[in-house]
N, C-alpha and C positions, 0 to 999 in steps of 0.2 A: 689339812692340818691347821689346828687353829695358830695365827699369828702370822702366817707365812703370805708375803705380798704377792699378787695378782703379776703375773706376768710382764703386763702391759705398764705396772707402776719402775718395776726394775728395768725394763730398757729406756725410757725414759730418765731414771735415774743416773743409767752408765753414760747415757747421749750427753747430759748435763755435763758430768763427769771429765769427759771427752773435751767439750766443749771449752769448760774454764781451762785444762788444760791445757789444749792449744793457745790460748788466750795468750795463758802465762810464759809460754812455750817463745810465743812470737816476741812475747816485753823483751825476755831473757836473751833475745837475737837482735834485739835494738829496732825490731820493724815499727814503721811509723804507722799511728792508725788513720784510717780511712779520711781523705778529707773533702768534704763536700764540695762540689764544683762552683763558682761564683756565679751570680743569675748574671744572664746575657740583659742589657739593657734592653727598656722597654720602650718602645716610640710611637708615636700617634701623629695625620697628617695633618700637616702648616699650611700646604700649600702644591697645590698641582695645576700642570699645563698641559694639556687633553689638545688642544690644536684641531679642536674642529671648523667645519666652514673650507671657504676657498678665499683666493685672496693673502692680502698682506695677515700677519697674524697681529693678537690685539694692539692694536696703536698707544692704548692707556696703560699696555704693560712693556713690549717692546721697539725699542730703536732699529730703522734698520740703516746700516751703513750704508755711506756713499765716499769712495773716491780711493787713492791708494795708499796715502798715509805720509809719515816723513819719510823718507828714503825707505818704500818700503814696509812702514809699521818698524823702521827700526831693525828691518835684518832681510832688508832687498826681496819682499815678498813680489808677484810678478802678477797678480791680478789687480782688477780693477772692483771692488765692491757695488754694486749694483742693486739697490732695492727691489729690483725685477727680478732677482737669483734667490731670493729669501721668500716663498710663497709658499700656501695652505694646498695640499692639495684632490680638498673633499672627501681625504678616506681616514681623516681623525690625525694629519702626521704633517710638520713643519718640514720641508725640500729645499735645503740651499746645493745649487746647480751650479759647478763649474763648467763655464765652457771656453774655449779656444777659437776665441772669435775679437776682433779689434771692434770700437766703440765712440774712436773719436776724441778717446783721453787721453790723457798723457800721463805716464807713470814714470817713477824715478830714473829708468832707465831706457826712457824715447816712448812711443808710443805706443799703448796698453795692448797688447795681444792676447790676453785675458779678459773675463768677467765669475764673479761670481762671489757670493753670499754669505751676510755677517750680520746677524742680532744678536742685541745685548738687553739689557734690564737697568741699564746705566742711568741714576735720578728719579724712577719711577717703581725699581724695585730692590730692596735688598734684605738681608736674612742674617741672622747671628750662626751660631751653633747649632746645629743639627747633622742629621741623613740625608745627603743627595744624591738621589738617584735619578736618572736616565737612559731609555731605551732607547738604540740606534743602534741603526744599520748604516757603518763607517765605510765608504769608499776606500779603495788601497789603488797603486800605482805610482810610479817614479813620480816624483814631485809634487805630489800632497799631501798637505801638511792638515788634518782637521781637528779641530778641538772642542771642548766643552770644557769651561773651566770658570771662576769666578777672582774677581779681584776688589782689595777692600775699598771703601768709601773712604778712606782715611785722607785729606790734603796734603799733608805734610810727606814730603819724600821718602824722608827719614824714616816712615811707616807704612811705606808701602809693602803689601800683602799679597800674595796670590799661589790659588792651590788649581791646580791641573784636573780636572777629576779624571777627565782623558783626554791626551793629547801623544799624538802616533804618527810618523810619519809611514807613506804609503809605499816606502822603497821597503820595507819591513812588514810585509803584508800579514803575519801571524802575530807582531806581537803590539801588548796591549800598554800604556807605560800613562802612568800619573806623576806631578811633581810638585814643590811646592817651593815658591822665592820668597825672597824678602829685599828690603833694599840691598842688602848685601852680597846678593847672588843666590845660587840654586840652594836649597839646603834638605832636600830628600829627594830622590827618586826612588819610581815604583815600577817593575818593569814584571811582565812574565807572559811566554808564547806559550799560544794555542795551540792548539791541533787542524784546526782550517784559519783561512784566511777570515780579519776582520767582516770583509765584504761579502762571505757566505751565507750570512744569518745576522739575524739581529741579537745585539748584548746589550744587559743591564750594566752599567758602569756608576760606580759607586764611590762616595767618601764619608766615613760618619767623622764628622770635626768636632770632633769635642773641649772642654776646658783641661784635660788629661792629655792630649795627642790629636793623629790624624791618620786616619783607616784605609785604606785602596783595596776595591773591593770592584770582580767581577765576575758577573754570574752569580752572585751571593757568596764568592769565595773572596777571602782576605789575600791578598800578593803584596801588601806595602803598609809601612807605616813610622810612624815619626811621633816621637815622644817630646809633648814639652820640655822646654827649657828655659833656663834665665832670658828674661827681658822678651818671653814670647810676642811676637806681635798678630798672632791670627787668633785677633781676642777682642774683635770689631764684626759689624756687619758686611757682607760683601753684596756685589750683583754679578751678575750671569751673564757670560759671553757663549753664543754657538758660531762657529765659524771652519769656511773651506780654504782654507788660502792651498795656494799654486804658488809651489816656488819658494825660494827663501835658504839661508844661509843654512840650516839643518836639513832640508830635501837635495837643495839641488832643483836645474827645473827639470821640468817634464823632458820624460824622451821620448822615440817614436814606436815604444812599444803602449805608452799612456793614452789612452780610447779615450775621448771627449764625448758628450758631459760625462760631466761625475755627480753622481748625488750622494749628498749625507743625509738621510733622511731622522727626522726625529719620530718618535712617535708617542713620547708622552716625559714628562718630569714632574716629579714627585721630592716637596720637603719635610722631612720627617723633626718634630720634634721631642724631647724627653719625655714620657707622660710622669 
């Protein structure tokens, strides 16, 4: 019949039809339209430490400890740090080794019945704002304390700065806990258990710090974070501490179920910055 539309143009038609309908259907109920999701930041690398060879690790990047601190490091830690606990060892990974052995030292509370291992990047290296990330296989046990964490360059007290990226004690063997001070005391924690022990397998332990906040991230999943605030002070560069300490006012020491040595091993860090 002449004038009369083709099938194919009429359902098309009603689909349309349908269509705005609903549209108007959805305004008339108050539904909100669709809203695009916000791009996930984009980052490219600063700076990696790969830890190959054997031996001390690089001298022109890291510090390694020696002795037991003020009383302790300041909260009655029980080891003695030993440049011999901080070692490469030829399969691409950084090994600080506690072990339950006397030394000849003397630590704040008589003579050191510990040893073991503590590099930093203190004067030789440090970093603003970015992604840091690190893979380890963290030791667990009554009475160790291990951590990877950084603290700012800042002199002044007043401005002292430091974020936790991980820091666990070993009486807690499943769970994973980041935090971050300031001169004033603690001002975030990040906490969240696993399903195996830290010492199972190796984890990626994570912070993206940015001018906006501070991210706690492991395994590639977020469990923590902290939103600027007035008079922020983590808005300086920091450097990098890895350390096993034994003992101390958070663990408690060792008891006689804790198996000597203990290794934290590292196996690689990585700093991401904004592209």
């Amino acid at each position: 019949m002449a004038g009369r539309r083709p099938p194919s143009f009429v359902r098309a038609v009603r689909a349309l039809v349908a269509l705005v309908s609903a549209g108007a259907l959805a305004a008339s109920l108050g539904a909100a339209p669709a809203q695009a999701k916000a791009p996930k930041p984009k980052w490219k690398i600063s700076w990696r430490a790969e830890f190959t060879g054997t031996g001390v690790p690089n001298p022109k990047i890291w510090n390694a400890h020696n002795g037991n601190g003020i009383n302790g490091y300041g909260h009655q830690a029980l080891q003695y740090y030993d440049p011999a606990n901080a070692r490469l060892n030829g399969k691409g990974q950084l090994v600080l080794t506690a072990e339950k052995k006397r030394n000849g030292q003397t630590c704040w509370n008589g003579p050191c019945q510990y040893t073991s291992g503590r590099v930093d990047t203190r004067d030789k290296f440090a970093h603003g704002y970015g992604r840091f990330v690190a893979r380890i296989k963290i030791p667990t046990g009554v009475g160790l304390w291990p951590a990877f964490w950084m603290q700012t360059v800042e002199k002044k007290p007043s401005r002292y700065a430091e974020i936790d990226v991980v820091e666990t004690i070993g009486n807690e063997p499943n769970r994973v806990q980041g935090f971050a001070h300031t001169a004033k005391g603690k001002v975030a924690t990040a906490s969240k258990l696993l399903n195996k022990p830290l010492s199972a397998g190796y984890h990626t332990y994570a912070v993206e710090w940015t001018s906006t906040g501070i991210v706690w991230k492991v395994d590639g999943k977020r469990y923590g974070y902290l939103k600027k605030y007035k008079n922020w002070p983590f808005d300086t560069r920091m450097f990098m501490i890895l350390n096993l300490q034994v003992g101390g006012e958070w663990p408690g020491p060792p008891n006689a179920q804790t198996k000597f040595p203990k290794r934290m091993t590292v196996d690689w860090i990585r700093i991401y910055k904004r592209a």
